[in-house]
TIFI-615372 format. One record per residue (C-alpha): x, y, z; residue in three letters. Coordinates in steps of 0.5 Angstrom, whole numbers, plus 500, padded with zeros to 3 digits. Layout:
REM TIFI-615372
(atom (X Y Z) "ALA"),
...
//
This chain:
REM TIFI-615372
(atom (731 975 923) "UNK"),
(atom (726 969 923) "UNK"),
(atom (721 969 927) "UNK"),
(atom (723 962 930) "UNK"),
(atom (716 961 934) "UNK"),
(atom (711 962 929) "UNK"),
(atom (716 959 923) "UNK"),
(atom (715 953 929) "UNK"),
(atom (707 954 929) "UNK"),
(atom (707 953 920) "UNK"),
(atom (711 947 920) "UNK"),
(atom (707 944 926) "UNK"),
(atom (701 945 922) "UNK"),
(atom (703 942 915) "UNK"),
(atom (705 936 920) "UNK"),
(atom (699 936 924) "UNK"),
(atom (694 938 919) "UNK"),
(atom (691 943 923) "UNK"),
(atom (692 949 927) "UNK"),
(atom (688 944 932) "UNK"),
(atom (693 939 932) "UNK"),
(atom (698 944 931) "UNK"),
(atom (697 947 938) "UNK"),
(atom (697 940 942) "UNK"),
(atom (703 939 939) "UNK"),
(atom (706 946 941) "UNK"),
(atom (702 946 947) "UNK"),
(atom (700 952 946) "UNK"),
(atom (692 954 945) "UNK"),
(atom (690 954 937) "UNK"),
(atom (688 962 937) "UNK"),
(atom (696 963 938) "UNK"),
(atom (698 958 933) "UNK"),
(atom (692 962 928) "UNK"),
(atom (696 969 931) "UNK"),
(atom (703 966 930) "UNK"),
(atom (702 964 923) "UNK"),
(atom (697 970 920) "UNK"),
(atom (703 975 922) "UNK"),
(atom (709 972 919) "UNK"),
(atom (704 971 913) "UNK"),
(atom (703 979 913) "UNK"),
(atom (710 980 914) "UNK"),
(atom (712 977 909) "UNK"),
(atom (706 979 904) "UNK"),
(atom (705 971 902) "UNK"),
(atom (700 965 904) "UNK"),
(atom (705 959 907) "UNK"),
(atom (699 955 909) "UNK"),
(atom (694 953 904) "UNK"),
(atom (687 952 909) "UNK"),
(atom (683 945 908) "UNK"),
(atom (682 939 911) "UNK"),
(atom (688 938 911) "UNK"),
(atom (692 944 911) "UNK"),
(atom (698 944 906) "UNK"),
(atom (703 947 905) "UNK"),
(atom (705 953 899) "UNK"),
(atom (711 953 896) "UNK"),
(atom (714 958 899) "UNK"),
(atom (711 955 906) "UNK"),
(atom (713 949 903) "UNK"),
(atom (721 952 903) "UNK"),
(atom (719 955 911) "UNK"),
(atom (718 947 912) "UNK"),
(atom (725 944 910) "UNK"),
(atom (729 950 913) "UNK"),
(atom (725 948 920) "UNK"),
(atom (727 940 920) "UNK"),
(atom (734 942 918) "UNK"),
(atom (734 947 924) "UNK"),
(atom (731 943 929) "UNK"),
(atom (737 937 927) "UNK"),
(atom (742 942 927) "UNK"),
(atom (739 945 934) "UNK"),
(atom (740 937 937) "UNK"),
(atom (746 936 935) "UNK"),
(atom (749 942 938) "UNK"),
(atom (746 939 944) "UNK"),
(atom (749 934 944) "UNK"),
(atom (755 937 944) "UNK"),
(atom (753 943 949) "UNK"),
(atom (747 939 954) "UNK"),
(atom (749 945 958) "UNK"),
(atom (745 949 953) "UNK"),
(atom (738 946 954) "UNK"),
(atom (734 940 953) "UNK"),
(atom (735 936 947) "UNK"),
(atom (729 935 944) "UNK"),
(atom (725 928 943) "UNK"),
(atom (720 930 937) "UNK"),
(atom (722 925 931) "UNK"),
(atom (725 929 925) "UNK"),
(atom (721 928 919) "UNK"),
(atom (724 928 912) "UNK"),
(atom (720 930 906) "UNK"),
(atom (723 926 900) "UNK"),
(atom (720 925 893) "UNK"),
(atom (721 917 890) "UNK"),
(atom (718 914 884) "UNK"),
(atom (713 909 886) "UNK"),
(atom (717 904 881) "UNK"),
(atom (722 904 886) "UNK"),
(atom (717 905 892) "UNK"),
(atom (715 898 889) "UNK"),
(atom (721 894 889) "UNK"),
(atom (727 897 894) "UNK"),
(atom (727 904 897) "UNK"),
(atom (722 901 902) "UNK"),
(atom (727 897 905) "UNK"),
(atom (732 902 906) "UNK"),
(atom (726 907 910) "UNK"),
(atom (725 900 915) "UNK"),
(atom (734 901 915) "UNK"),
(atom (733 908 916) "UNK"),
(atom (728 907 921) "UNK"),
(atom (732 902 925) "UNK"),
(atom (738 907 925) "UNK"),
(atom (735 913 927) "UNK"),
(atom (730 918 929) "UNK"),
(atom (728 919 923) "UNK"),
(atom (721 919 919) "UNK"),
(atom (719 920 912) "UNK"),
(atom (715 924 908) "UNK"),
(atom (715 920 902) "UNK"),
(atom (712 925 895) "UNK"),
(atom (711 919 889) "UNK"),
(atom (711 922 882) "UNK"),
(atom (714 920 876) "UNK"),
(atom (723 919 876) "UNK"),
(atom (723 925 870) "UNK"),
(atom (720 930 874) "UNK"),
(atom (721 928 883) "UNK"),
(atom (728 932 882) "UNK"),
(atom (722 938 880) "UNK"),
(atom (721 937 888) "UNK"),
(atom (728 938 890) "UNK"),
(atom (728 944 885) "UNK"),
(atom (722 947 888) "UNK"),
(atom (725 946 896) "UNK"),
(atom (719 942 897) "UNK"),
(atom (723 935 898) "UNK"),
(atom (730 935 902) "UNK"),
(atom (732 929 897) "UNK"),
(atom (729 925 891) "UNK"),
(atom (730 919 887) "UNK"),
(atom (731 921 880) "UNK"),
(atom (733 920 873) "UNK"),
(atom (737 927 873) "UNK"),
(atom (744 926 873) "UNK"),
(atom (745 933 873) "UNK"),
(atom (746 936 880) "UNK"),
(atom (740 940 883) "UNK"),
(atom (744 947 886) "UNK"),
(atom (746 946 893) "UNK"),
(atom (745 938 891) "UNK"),
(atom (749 933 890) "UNK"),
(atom (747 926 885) "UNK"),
(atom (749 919 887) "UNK"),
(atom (748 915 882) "UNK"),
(atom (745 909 884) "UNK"),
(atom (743 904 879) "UNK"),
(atom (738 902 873) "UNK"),
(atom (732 898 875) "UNK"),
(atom (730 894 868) "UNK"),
(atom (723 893 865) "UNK"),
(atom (720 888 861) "UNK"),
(atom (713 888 857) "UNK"),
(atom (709 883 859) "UNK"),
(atom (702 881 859) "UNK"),
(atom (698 875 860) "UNK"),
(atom (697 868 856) "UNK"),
(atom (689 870 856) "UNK"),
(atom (690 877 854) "UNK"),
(atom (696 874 848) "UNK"),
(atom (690 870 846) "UNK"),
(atom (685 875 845) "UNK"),
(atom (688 880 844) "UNK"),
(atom (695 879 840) "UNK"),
(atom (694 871 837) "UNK"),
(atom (700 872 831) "UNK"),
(atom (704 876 836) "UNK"),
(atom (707 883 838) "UNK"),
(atom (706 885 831) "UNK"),
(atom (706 893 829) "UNK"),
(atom (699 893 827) "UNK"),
(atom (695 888 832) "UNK"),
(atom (699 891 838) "UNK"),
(atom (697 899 836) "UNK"),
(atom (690 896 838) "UNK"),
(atom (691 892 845) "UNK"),
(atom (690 896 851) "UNK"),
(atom (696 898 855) "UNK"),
(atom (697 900 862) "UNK"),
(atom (699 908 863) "UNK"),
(atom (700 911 870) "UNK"),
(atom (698 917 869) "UNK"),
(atom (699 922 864) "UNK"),
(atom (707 923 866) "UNK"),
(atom (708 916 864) "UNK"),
(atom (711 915 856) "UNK"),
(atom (714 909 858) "UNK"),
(atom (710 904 854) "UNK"),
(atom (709 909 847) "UNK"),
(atom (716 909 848) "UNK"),
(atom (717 902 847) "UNK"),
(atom (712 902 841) "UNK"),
(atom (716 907 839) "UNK"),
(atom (723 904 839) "UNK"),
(atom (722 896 838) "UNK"),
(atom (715 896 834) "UNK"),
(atom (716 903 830) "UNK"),
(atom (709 905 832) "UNK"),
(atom (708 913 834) "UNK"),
(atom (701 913 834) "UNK"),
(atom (697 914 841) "UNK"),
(atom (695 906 843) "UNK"),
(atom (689 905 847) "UNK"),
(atom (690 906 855) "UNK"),
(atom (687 904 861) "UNK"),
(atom (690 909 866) "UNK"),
(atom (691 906 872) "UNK"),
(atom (695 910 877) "UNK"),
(atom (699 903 881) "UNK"),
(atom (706 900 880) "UNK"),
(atom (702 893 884) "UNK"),
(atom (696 895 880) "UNK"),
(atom (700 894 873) "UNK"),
(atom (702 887 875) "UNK"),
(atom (695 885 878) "UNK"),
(atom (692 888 872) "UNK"),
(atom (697 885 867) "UNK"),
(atom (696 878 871) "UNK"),
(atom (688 879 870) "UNK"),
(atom (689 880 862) "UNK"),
(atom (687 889 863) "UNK"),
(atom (692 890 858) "UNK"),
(atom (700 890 858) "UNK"),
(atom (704 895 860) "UNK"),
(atom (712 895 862) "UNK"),
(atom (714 892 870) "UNK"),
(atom (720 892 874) "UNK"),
(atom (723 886 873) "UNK"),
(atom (724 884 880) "UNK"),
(atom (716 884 880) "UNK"),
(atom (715 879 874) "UNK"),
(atom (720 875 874) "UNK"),
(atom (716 869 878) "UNK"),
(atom (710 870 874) "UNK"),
(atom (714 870 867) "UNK"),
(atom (718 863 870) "UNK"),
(atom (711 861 872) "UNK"),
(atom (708 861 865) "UNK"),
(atom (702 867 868) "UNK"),
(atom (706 873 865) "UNK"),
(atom (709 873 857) "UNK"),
(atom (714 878 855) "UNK"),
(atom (712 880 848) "UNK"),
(atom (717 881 845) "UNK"),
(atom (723 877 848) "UNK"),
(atom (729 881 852) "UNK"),
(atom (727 887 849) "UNK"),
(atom (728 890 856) "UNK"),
(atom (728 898 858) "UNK"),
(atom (734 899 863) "UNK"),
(atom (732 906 867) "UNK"),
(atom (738 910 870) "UNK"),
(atom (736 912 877) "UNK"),
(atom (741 917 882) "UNK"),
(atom (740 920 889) "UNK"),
(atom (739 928 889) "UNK"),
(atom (741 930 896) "UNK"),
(atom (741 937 899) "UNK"),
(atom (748 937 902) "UNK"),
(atom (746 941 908) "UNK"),
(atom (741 934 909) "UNK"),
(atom (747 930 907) "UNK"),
(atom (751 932 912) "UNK"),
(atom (746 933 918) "UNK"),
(atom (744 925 916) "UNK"),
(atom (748 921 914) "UNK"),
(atom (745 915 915) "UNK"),
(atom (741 917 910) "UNK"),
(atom (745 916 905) "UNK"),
(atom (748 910 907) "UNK"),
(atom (741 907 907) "UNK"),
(atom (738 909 900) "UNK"),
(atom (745 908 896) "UNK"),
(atom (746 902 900) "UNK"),
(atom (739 899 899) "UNK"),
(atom (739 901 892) "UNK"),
(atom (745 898 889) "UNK"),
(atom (743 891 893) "UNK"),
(atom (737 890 888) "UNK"),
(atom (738 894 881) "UNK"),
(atom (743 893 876) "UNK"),
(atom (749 895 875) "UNK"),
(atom (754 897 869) "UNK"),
//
């Protein structure tokens, strides 16, 4: 059996922070929340709970975490059904899910302020590149995830929700020192390209795939979907954005493409567990419904 009181005390230190403000919000003293949650740790033979400032979960304490969440909807919602039972409970549930920050830059934020309108739903956002969020989901650290994987994760359904398009651009400036003939094989395997990180191919592939060049290219790292726009418009380096986010900067003449129409189309899908599907469908309704307003479609 689930030792309920102290499963409750590791998810509350993970949301909170603390064991301190875990005890606040149980109302209890943060020497129970320590007690509740060094037992279960000892019961079960593992750590649930990495200790720092703040305190994060592990991944097993991170599984622990998601099963409570759908726990306390499914309690609230035979409440509502049975109020007999007891008082339903007022505490927001928080919803962990993994989004590209690509998406988080151009549509997914206005499907979490629908959410928000809808629902007593809150949202723990995990960013990391659209290839590896379903990674999340397969860890059982995310309820859901905004990926490139069309394949289902088990236990998840995948809706597929559209492509978000790039464009390789940079500044006048930056053509001028940098590129003065063009997008030419040899001079743009010398000019400075924007990487997010090191889970980011995206502008070696364009190199590869319209320029033949597979070598490595010198790259700032720079680890923002604004941040590659601001620097492009600064003359930083060039880089592949969303078009939703360049395309007033090309119309203006303060963005080039470099290579026109040679544009990167990335499929993206909703990975959902079906329990969080059923529990919340407004989710749903409002990521797939934002999704397909703003990307394309085939």
């Amino acid at each position: 059996m689930i030792d309920y009181p102290a499963a409750l005390a590791v998810a509350a230190v993970v949301r909170t922070g603390s064991f301190e403000n875990a005890a606040k919000a149980l109302h209890v003293t943060p020497s129970a929340v320590s007690q509740r949650v060094k037992h279960l740790e000892e019961r079960l033979g593992v750590a649930l709970i990495e200790r720092g400032n703040p305190c994060i979960a592990t991944e097993k304490g991170a599984r622990l975490c998601r099963h409570m969440e759908l726990v306390g909807a499914l309690e609230n919602s035979l409440l509502d059904y049975l109020p007999e039972l007891g008082e339903r409970g007022t505490t927001p549930v928080t919803l962990d899910i993994a989004v590209n920050s690509d998406s988080l830059g151009t549509w997914f934020l206005s499907a979490a302020a629908d959410l928000a309108r809808s629902s007593n739903i809150l949202l723990n956002i995990a960013v990391d590149d659209q290839d590896h969020t379903v990674d999340w989901l397969r860890r059982g650290r995310v309820v859901a995830a905004v990926t490139s994987r069309s394949e289902p994760v088990t236990g998840c359904r995948a809706t597929p929700l559209g492509k978000l398009q790039y464009r390789a651009t940079a500044s006048p400036a930056f053509l001028r020192h940098y590129l003065p003939n063009g997008a030419s094989a040899v001079d743009m395997a010398k000019a400075p390209a924007l990487t997010f990180n090191q889970k980011d191919s995206m502008q070696q592939d364009w190199l590869q795939t319209f320029l033949g060049i597979t070598e490595t290219v010198p790259t700032h790292w720079l680890p923002s979907t604004q941040g590659f726009v601001d620097a492009c418009l600064l003359g930083l380096g060039w880089c592949l954005n969303p078009t939703a986010l360049v395309q007033e900067h090309l119309a203006s003449g303060r963005l080039v493409e470099l290579v026109p129409d040679a544009t990167v189309d990335v499929a993206l899908h909703w990975q959902v567990s079906r329990m969080a599907a059923h529990q919340f469908p407004q989710l749903d309704r409002s990521i797939v419904s934002a999704a397909r307003a703003t990307l394309l479609r085939d």
